[in-house]
C-alpha positions, 0 to 999 in steps of 0.5 A: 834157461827157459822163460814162462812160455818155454821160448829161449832168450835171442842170445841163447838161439845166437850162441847155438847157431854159431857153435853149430857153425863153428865146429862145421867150418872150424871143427869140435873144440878138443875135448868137448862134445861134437855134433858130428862124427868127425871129431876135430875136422871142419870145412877148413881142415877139410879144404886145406889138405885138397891141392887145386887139381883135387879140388877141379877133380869131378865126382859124379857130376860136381867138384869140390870147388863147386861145392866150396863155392856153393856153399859160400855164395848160400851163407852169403845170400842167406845172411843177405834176406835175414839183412831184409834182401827180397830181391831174388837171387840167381841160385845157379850163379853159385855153381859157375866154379868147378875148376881152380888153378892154385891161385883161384883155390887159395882165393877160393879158400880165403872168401869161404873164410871171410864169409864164415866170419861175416856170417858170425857177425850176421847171426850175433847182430840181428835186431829180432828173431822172427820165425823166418830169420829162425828157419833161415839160420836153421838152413844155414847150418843144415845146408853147410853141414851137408856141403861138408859131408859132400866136400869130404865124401869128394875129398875121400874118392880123390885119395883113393 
């Protein structure tokens, strides 16, 4: 549905992030389109057949811990500016992980979930979409979807 001057409702910009970020992290819905070519695989399928020694194994200079880590600490962060956070904010914090023990990567595991489902609230409850909150939401599921591609090219190397 487009109005007069071709700008989407709010709700329909909502209802396209949290698809985009759905299928990164739950995977395509069976039987309908994906946006990726990995049909039926997310961030969470993606994590839950990597053991913590997978996980700490270092691939040209990172780990899938890392990346796993890096990504929630960006969801995060991001869904804190688009709250109005000016602060600025330590990037280099979010590399700190890159080795786990079974307990931290079942931790590890279970944040990126729950910083999944808090941004899905973030992004349904945002009173205006100003451009930059756009942009922001736009990175969130650009920079996710590139940490799932990196996290499965990692995951494909330690299989092999």
């Amino acid at each position: 549905m487009e109005t007069e001057n071709n700008v989407i409702p709010a709700k329909q910009f909502v209802e396209g992030v949290a698809y985009l970020l759905r299928e990164t992290f739950e995977g395509s819905p069976e039987g309908q389109a994906s946006a990726y070519l990995d049909r039926g695989v997310g961030i969470f399928a993606t994590l839950g057949e990597i053991s913590a020694a997978a996980a700490s194994a270092e691939f040209h200079g990172t780990t899938v811990a890392a990346q796993t880590e890096h990504a929630k600490f960006y969801l995060d962060r991001l869904c804190e500016f688009i709250n109005g956070r000016t602060e600025t904010v330590n990037w280099d914090a979010s590399w700190l992980i890159d080795e786990v023990n079974d307990m931290e990567w079942d931790a590890l595991r279970e944040s990126v979930r729950r910083s999944y489902e808090s941004t899905l609230v973030c992004v349904a409850e945002v009173p205006g979409w100003s451009g930059e909150r756009v942009g922001m939401a736009m990175g969130m599921v650009a920079h996710t979807a590139y940490h799932l591609g990196a996290i499965r090219q990692i995951a494909k190397n330690s299989n092999s």
